[in-house]
PAZAPA-4460 file (N, C-alpha, C; in steps of 0.05 Angstrom, whole numbers, plus 32768, in hexadecimal, padded with zeros to 4 digits):
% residues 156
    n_x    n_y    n_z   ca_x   ca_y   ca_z    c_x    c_y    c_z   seq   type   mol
   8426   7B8F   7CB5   8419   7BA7   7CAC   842C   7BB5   7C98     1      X     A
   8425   7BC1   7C84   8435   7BCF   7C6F   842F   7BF1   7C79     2      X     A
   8439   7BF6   7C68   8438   7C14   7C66   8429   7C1E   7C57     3      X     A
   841B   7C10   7C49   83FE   7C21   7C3C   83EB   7C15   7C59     4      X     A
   83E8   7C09   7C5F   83CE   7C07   7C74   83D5   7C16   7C89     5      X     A
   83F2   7C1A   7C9A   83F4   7C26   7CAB   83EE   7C52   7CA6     6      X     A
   83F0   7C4F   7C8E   83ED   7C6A   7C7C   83D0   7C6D   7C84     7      X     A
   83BF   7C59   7C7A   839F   7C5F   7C77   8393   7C61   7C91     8      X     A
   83A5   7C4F   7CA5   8397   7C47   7CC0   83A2   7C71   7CC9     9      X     A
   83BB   7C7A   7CCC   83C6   7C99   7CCB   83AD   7CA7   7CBC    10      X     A
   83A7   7CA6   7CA5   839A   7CAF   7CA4   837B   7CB7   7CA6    11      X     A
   8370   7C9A   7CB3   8359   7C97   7CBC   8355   7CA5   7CD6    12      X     A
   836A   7CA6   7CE2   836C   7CB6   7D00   836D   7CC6   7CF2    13      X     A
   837C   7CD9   7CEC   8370   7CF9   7CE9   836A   7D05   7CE1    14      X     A
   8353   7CEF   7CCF   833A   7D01   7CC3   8325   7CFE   7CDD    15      X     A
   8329   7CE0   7CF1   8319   7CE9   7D08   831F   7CF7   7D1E    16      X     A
   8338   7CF6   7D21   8340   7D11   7D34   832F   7D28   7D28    17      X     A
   8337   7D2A   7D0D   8326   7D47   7D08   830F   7D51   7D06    18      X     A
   8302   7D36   7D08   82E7   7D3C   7D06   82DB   7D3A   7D25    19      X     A
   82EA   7D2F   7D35   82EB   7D30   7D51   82F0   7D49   7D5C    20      X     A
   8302   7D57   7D4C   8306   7D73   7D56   82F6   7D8C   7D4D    21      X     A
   82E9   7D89   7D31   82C9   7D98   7D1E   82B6   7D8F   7D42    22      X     A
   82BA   7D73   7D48   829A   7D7B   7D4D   829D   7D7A   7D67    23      X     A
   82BD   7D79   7D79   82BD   7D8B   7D93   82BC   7DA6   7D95    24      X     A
   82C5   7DB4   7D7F   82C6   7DCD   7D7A   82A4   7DDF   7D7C    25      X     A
   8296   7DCB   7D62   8275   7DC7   7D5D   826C   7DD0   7D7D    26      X     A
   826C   7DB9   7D8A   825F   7DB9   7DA5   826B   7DCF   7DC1    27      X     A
   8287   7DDB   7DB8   828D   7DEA   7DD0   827C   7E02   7DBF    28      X     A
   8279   7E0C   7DAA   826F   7E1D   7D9E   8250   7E26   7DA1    29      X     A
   8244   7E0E   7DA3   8229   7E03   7DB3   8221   7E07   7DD1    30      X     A
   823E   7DF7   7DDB   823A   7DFE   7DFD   8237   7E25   7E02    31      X     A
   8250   7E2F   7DF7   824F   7E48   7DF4   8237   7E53   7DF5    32      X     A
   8225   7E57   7DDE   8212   7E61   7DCD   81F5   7E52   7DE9    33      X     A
   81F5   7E43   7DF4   81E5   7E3B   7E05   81E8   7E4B   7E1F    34      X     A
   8207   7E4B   7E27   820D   7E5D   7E3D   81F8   7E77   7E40    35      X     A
   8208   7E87   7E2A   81F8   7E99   7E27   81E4   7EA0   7E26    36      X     A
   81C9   7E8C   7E1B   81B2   7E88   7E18   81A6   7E87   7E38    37      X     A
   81AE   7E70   7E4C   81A8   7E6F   7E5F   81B4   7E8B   7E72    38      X     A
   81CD   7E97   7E6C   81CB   7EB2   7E7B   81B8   7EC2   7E75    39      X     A
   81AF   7ECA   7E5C   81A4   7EE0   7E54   8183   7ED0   7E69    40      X     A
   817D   7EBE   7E68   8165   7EB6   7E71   816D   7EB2   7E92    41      X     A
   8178   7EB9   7E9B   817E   7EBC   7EB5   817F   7ED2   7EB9    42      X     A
   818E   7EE5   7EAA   8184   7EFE   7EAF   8173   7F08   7EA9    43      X     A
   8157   7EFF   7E9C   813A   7F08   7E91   812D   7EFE   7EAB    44      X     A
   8130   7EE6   7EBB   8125   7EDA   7ED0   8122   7EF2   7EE8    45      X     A
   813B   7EEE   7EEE   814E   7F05   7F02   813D   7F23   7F06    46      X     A
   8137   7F26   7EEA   8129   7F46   7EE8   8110   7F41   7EEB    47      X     A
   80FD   7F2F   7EE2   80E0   7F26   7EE9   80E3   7F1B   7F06    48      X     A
   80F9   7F1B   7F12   80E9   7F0E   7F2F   80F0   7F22   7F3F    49      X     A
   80FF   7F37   7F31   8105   7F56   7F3C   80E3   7F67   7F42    50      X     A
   80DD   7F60   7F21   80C6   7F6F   7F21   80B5   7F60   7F2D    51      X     A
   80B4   7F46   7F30   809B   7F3A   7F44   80A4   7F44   7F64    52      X     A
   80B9   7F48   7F72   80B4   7F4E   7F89   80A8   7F6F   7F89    53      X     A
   80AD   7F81   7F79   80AA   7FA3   7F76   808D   7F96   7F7A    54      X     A
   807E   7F88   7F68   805F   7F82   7F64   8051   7F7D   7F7D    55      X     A
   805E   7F62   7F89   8051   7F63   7F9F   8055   7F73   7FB2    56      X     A
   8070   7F80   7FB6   806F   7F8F   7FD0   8057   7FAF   7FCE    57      X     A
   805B   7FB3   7FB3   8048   7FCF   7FA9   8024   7FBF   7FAE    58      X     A
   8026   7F9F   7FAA   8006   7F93   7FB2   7FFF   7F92   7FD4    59      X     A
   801E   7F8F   7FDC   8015   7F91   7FFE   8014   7FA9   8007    60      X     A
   8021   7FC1   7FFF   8018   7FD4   8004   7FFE   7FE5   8002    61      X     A
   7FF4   7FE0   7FE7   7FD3   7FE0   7FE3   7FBA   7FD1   7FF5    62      X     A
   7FCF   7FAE   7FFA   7FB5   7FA9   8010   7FBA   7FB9   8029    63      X     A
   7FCC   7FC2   8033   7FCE   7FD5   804E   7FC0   7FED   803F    64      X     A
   7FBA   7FFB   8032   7FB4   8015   8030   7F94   800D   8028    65      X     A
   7F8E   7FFA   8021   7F72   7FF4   801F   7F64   7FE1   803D    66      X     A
   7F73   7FDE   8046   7F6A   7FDA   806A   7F6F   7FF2   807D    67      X     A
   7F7D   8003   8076   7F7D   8019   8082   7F68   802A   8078    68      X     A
   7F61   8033   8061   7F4C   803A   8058   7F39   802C   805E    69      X     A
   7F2E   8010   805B   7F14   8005   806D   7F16   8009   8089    70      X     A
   7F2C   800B   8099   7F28   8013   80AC   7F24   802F   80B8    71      X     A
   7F2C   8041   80A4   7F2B   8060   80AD   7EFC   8060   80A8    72      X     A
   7EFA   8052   8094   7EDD   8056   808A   7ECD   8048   80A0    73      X     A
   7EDB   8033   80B5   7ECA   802C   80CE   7EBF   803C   80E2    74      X     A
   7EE0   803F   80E1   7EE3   8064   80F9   7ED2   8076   80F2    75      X     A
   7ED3   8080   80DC   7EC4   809A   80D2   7EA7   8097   80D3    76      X     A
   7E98   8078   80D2   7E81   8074   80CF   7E7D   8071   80F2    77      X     A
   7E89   8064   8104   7E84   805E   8120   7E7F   807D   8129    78      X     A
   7EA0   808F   811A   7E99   80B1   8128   7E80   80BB   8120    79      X     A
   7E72   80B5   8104   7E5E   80C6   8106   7E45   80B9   8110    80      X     A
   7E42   809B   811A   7E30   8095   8124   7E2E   80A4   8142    81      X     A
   7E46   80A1   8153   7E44   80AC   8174   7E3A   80CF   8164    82      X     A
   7E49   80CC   8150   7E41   80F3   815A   7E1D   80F8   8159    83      X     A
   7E1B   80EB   8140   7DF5   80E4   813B   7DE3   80E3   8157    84      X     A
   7DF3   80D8   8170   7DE6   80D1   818B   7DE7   80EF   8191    85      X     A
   7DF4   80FE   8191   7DF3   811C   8199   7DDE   812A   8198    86      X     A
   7DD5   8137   81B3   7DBC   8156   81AC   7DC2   8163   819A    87      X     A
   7DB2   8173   8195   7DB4   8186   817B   7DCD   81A0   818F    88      X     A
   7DCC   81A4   81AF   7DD8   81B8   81B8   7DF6   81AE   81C5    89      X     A
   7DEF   8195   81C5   7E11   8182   81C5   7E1D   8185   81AF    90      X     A
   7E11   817F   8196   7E1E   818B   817C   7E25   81A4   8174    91      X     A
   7E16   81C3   8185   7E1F   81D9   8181   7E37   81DA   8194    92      X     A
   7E40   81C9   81AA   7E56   81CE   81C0   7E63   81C6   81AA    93      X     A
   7E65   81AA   81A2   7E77   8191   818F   7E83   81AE   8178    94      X     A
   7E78   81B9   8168   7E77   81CC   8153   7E8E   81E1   8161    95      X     A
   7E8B   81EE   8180   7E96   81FB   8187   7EB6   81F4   818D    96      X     A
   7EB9   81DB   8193   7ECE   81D3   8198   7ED9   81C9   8180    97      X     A
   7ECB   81C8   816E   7EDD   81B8   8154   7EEA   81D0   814D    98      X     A
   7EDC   81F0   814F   7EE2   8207   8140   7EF9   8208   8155    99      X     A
   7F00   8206   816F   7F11   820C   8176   7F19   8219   819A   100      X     A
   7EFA   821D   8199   7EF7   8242   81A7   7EF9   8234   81C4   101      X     A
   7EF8   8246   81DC   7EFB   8239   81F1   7ED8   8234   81FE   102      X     A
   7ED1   822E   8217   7EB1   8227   8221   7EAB   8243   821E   103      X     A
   7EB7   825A   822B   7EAF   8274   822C   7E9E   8285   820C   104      X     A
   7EB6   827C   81F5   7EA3   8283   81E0   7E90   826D   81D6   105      X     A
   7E91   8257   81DA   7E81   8242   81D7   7E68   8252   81E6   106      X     A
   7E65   8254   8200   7E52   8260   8208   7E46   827C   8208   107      X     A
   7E5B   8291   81FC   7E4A   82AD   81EC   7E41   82A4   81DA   108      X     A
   7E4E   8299   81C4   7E3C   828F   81A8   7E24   8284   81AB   109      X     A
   7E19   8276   81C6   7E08   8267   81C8   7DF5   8275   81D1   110      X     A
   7DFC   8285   81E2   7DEB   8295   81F7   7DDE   828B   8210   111      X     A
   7DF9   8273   8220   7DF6   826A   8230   7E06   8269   823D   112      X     A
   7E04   825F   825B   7E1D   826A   8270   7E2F   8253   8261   113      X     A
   7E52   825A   8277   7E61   824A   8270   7E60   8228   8281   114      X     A
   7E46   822B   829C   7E4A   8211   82A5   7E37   8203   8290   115      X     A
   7E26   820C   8283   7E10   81F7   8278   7E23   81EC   825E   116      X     A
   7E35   81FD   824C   7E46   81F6   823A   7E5D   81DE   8249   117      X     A
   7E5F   81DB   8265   7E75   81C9   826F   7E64   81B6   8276   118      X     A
   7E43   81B4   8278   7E2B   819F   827F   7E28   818D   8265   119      X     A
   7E29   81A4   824E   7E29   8192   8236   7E3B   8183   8228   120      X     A
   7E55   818D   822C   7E72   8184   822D   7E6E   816B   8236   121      X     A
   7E68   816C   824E   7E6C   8152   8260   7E5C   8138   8255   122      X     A
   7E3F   8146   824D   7E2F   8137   8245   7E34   8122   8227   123      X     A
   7E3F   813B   8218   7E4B   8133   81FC   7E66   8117   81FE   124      X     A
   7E76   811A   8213   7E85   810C   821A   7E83   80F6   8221   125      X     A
   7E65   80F3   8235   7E59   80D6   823D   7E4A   80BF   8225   126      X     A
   7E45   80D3   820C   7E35   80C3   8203   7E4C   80C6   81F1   127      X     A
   7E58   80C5   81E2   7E6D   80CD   81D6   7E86   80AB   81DF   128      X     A
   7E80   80B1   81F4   7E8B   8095   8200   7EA9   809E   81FB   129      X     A
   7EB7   80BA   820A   7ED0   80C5   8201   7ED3   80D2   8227   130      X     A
   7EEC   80CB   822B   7EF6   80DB   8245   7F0B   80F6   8244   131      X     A
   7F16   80F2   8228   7F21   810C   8220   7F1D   811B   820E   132      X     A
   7F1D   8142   820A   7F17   814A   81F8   7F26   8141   81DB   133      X     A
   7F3A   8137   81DC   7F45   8138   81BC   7F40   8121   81B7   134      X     A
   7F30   810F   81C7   7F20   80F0   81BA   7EFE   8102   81AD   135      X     A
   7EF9   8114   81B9   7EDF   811D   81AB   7EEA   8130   8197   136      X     A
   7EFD   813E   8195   7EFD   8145   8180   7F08   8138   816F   137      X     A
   7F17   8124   816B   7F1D   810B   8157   7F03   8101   814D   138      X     A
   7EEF   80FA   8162   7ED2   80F1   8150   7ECE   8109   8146   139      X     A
   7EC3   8122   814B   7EBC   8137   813B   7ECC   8137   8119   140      X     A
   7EE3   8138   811C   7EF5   8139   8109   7EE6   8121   80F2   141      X     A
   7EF7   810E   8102   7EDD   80F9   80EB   7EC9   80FA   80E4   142      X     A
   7EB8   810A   80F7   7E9D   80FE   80F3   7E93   8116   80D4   143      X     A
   7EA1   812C   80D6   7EAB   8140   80CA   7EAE   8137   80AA   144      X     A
   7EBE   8120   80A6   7ED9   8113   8091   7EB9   8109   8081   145      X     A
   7EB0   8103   8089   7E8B   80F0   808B   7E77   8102   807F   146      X     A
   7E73   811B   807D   7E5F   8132   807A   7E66   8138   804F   147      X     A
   7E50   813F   8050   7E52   8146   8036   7E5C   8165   8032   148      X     A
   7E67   816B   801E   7E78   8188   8012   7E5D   819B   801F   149      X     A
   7E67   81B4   801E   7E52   81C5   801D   7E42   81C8   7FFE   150      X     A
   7E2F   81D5   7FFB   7E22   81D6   7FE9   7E31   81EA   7FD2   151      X     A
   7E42   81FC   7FDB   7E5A   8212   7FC8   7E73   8209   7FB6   152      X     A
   7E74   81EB   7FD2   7E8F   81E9   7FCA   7E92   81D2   7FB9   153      X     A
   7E78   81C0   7FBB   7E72   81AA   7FA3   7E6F   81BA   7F8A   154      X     A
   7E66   81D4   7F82   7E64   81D9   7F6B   7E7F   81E0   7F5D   155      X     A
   7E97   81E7   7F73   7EAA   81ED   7F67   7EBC   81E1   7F5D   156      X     A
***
């Protein structure tokens, strides 16, 4: 081997070293520039699956408040069917007790003693299908929730 070929063979290496080193350089430059690409899209992911749980938990909360609402509209329709079974003078006792008052004014307002107001009580209770007063006045209440505005207060 002479020294011009061992020159060319020198110099044939480091023009490919260097071009070995352009296009490791190239590619860490690349890997880099990809890194980043895949963070920024991990953190775009990250925040959409943020906002998908807010979504659904705000969708499960809607189906509970729309089963509670179909269920309050069962109640309210069951309360005003039992109350519908009521006399017209079970409904003036029912009226007395929703207002508040005790059998005694229940029965001046009526103009009847206080046992026939504790006859109708009783009676309102059986068909009512209730053993305590604050279960009949819970149906009242509903059955109440159920009634249309007065005629004054729809205009307002």
């Amino acid at each position: 081997m002479n020294v011009a070929t061992v020159g060319r063979e020198l110099s044939a290496q480091k023009n490919s070293e260097a071009t070995l080193h352009r296009l490791n350089d190239g590619l860490e430059r690349r890997l880099e520039e990809r890194t980043l690409e895949l963070a920024e899209a991990n953190k775009r992911l990250v925040a959409e699956k943020l906002e998908r749980a807010k979504i659904d938990l705000r969708f499960q909360e809607l189906q509970k408040d729309f089963f509670l609402a179909d269920r309050l509209a069962a109640d309210i329709a069951d309360a005003t069917r039992r109350i519908a079974t009521l006399s017209p003078r079970e409904r003036e006792v029912l009226d007395g007790l929703l207002a508040g008052r005790p059998n005694k004014l229940i029965a001046y307002g009526l103009g009847i003693s206080v046992r026939t107001v504790e006859v109708h009580r009783a009676h309102m209770m059986e068909r009512l299908g209730t053993h305590q007063l604050t279960d009949v006045i819970r149906l009242g209440v509903m059955a109440r929730l159920n009634a249309p505005l007065p005629t004054d207060r729809q205009k307002a």
